[in-house]
TISE-333674 format. One record per residue (C-alpha): x, z, y. Coordinates in steps of 0.5 Angstrom, whole numbers, padded with zeros to 4 digits, always signed. Example, Ala and Ser with C-alpha at 12.3 -4.5 7.8 and 13.67 -1.06 7.14 Angstrom:
% residues 2
+0025+0016-0009+0027+0014-0002
***
This chain:
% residues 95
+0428+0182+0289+0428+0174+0288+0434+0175+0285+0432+0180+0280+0427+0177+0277+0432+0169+0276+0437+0174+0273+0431+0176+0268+0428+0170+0266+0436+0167+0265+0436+0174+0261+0430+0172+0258+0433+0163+0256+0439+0166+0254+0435+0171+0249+0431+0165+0246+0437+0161+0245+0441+0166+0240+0435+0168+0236+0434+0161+0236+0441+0160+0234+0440+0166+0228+0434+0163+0225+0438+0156+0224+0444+0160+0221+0439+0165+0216+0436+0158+0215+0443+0155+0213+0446+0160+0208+0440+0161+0205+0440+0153+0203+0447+0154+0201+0446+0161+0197+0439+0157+0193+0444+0150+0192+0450+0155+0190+0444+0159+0184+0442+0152+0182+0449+0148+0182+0452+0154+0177+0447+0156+0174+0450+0158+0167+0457+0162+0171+0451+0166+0175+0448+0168+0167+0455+0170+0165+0458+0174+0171+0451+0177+0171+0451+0179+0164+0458+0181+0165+0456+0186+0170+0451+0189+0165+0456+0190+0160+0461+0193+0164+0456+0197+0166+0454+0200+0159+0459+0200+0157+0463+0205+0162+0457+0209+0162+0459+0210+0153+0466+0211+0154+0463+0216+0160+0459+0220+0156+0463+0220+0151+0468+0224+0155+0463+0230+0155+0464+0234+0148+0458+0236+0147+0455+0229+0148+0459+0227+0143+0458+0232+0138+0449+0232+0140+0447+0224+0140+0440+0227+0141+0440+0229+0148+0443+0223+0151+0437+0220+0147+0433+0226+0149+0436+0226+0157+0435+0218+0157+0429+0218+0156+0427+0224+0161+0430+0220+0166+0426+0213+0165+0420+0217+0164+0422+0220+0171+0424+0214+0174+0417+0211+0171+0412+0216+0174+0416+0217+0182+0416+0209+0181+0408+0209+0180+0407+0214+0186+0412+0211+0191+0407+0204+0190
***
């Protein structure tokens, strides 16, 4: 039984010692993910803003692949704001 409870406590020291460890390593990348943001400021801006173009842009050339999208722009319109609409009030309710 003496044994089982020294087992244990080296168990329970050794647990310590790695959330320890994880907590300085979270520590340390999240210092280096900030010093990265606010070394590079403007590439971050233009990549993100790069992101959001390619983006929109393959959601155009999409739609414009459907026909009946292409010859009634009103719907896209109609559906887009449907779907922000939508969105908005399952947002208000999930908050």
């Amino acid at each position: 039984m003496n044994k089982i409870s020294e087992q244990a406590q080296r168990v329970e020291v050794e647990i310590k010692k790695l959330e320890a460890m994880g907590g300085s390593l979270t520590g340390k990348s999240k210092r280096l993910r900030d010093s990265v943001f606010a070394r590079f400021p403007v590439l971050f801006v233009l990549l993100s803003t790069f992101g959001l173009v390619a983006t929109l842009y393959g959601f155009e050339k999409a739609i414009d692949q459907v026909d009946y999208f292409a010859e009634h722009p009103i719907m896209v319109l109609i559906i887009g704001l449907g779907t922000l609409t939508l969105t908005g009030s399952l947002y208000k309710k999930l908050r």
